[in-house]
C-alpha positions in Angstrom: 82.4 21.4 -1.6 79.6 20.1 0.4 75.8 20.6 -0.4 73.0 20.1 1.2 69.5 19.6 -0.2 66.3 20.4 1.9 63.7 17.6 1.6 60.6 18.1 -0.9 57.6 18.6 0.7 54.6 16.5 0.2 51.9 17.7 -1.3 48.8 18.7 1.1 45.9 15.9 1.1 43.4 16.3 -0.5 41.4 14.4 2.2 42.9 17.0 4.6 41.7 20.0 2.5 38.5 19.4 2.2 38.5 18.2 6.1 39.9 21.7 6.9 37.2 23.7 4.2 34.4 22.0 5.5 35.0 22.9 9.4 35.8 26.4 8.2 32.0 26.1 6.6 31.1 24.4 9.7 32.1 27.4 11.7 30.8 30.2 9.6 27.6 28.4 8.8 26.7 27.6 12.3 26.2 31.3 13.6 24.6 32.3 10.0 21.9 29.7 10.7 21.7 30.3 14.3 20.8 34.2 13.4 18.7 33.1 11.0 15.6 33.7 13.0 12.8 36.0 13.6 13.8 37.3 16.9 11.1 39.0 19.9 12.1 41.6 22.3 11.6 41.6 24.9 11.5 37.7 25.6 9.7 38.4 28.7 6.8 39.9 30.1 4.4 40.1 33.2 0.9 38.7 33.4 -2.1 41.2 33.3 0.1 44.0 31.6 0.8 45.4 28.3 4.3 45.4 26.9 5.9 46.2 23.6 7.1 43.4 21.8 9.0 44.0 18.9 10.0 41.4 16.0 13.1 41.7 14.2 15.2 39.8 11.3 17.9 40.3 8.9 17.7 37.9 6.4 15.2 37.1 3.7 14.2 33.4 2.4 17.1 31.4 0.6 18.3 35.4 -0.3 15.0 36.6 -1.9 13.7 39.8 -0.3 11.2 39.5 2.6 7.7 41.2 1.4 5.4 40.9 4.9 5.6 39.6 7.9 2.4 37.9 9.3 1.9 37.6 12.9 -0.4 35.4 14.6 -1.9 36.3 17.9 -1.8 33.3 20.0 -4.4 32.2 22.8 -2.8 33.8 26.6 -3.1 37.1 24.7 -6.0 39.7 25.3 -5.2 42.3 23.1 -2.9 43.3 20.1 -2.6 47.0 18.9 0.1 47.2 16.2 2.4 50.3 16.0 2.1 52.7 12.8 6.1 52.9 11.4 7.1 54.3 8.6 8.1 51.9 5.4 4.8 49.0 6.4 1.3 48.9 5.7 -0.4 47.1 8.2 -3.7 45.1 8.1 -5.5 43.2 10.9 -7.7 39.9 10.9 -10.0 40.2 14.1 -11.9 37.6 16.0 -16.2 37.9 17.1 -14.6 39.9 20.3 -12.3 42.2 17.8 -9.2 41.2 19.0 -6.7 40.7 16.4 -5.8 37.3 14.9 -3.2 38.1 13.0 -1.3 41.3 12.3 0.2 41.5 8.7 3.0 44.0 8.2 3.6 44.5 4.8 6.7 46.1 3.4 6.5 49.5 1.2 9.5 48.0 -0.7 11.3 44.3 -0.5 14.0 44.0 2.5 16.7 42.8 1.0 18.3 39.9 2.7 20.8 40.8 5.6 19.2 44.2 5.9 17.6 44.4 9.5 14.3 45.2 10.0 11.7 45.2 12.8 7.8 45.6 13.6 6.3 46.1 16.8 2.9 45.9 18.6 1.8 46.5 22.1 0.4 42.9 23.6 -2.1 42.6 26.2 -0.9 39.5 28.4 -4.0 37.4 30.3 -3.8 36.4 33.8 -4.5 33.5 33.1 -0.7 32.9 30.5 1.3 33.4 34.0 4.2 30.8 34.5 3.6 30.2 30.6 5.5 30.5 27.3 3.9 32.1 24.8 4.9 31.3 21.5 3.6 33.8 18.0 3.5 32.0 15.1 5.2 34.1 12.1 5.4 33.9 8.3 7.6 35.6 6.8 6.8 36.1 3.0 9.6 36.7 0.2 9.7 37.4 -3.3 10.3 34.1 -4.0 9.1 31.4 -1.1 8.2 32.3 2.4 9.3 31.0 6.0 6.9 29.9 8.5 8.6 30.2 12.1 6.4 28.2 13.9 8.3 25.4 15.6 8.2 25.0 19.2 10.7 23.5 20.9 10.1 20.8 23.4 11.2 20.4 26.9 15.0 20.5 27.1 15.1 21.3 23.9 17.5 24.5 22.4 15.3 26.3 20.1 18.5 27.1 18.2 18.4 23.6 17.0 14.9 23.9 15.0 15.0 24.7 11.2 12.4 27.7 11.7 11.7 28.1 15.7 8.6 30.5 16.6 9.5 33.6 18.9 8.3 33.0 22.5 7.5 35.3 25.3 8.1 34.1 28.5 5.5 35.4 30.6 5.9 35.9 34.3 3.0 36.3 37.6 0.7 38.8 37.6 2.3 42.5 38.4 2.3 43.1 41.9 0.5 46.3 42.2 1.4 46.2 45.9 4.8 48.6 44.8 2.3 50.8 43.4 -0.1 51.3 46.5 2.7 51.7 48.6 3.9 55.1 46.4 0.5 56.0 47.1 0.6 56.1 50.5 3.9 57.8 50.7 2.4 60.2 47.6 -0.6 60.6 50.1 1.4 61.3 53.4 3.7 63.8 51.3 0.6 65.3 50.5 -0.6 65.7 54.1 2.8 66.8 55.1 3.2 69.5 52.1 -1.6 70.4 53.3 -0.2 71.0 57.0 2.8 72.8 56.2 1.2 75.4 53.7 -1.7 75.3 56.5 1.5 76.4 59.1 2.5 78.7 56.6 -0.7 80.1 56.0 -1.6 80.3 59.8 2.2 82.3 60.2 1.2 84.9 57.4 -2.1 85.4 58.8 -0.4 86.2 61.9 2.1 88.4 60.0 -0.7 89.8 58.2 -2.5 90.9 61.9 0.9 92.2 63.4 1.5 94.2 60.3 -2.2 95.9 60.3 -1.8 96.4 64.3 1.8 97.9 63.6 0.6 101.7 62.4 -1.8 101.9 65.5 0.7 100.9 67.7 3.2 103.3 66.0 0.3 106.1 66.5 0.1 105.5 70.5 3.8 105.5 71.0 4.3 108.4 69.3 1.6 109.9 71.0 3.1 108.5 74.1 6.3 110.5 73.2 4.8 113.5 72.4 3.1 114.0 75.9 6.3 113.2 77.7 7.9 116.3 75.9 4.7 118.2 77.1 5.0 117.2 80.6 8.6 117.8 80.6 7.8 121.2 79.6 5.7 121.9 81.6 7.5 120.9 85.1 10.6 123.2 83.4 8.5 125.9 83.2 6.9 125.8 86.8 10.2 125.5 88.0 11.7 128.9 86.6 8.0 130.6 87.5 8.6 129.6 90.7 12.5 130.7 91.4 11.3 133.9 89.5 
């Protein structure tokens, strides 16, 4: 009776296991680290106008449980007014002018790390930051340690590939408040339109108003009208019999 035997097979490498362990590490670590930032939104805003910028993470530092959040306010920026949210006691440094320097949100209790958590502030932008980015320096304090995001990233450069990049606004030209002027003239001519037609509508219920009073005198005169037809009529019938009698 023939048998056949199927080959041994080799034992994996060890060369090729830990080849095929680190690119698995490779590939998780790479978007862990890449989300390992403090994050701004929006990343935009216009010049001369306030928007809401809000700063958000979910992670801690090496795992220990994020305590405050300091934020600096960075030249380009006229104004800083943080938002009251429950869960973070917040404290202001102001300059000679009393514009913030630096807004520290403090957390009620430690985040723990890869819980997301966010503060926000409504930012005043110059005139003068238009066509510029506007990076905020933040330090984020743990437990243990603390993380200062304050790397900028130069020309060319992906801001993903810093260790601790800062959050930057990119802020735009100056609103144009153009849009705005032109609602008001349309706002205005609507306006005149709705002043002449409830000055039509007026004029037509004055009118209404004038036939109505003028309505029970010219209701008098016909029937008065009627009334000394009948009489007349009577009268001619009676002549008529007198005279045949």
């Amino acid at each position: 009776m023939n048998t056949t035997s199927s080959p041994a097979r080799r034992p994996l490498s060890p060369r090729l296991v830990i080849g095929a362990v680190a690119g698995v590490a490779l590939a998780v670590g790479v978007p862990l680290a890449a989300s390992a930032h403090v994050h701004v939104d929006p990343g935009a805003a216009s010049a001369g106008g306030t928007e809401t910028l809000t700063f958000s993470f979910s992670h801690g530092c090496d795992g220990s449980p994020t305590t405050a959040l300091a934020i600096d306010i960075p030249d380009g920026v006229g104004n800083a007014t943080p938002i009251v949210q429950g869960g973070w006691t917040i404290t202001r440094e102001a300059g000679a002018d009393g514009v913030p320097t630096r807004v520290v949100f403090t957390a009620d209790t430690p985040v723990e790390d890869h819980l997301k958590a966010a503060v926000s502030m409504d930012v005043l932008f110059d005139e003068s930051a238009a066509g510029t980015m506007v990076p905020f320096a933040v330090t984020q304090t743990c437990v243990t340690g603390e993380t200062a995001w304050t790397q900028i990233a130069d020309e060319g450069q992906d801001p993903h590939d810093l260790d601790a990049p800062a959050p930057v606004v990119e802020v735009g030209p100056v609103a144009d408040e153009s849009a705005s002027h032109g609602h008001d003239t349309v706002d205005s001519a609507a306006d005149d339109a709705d002043a002449s037609d409830d000055a039509e509508a007026h004029a037509s219920g004055t009118a209404a108003s004038a036939t109505n009073d003028a309505d029970p005198v010219a209701r008098w005169l016909a029937a008065g009208g009627l009334v000394a037809g009948i009489a007349a009529l009577v009268v001619v019938l009676v002549r008529g019999r007198t005279r045949r009698g």
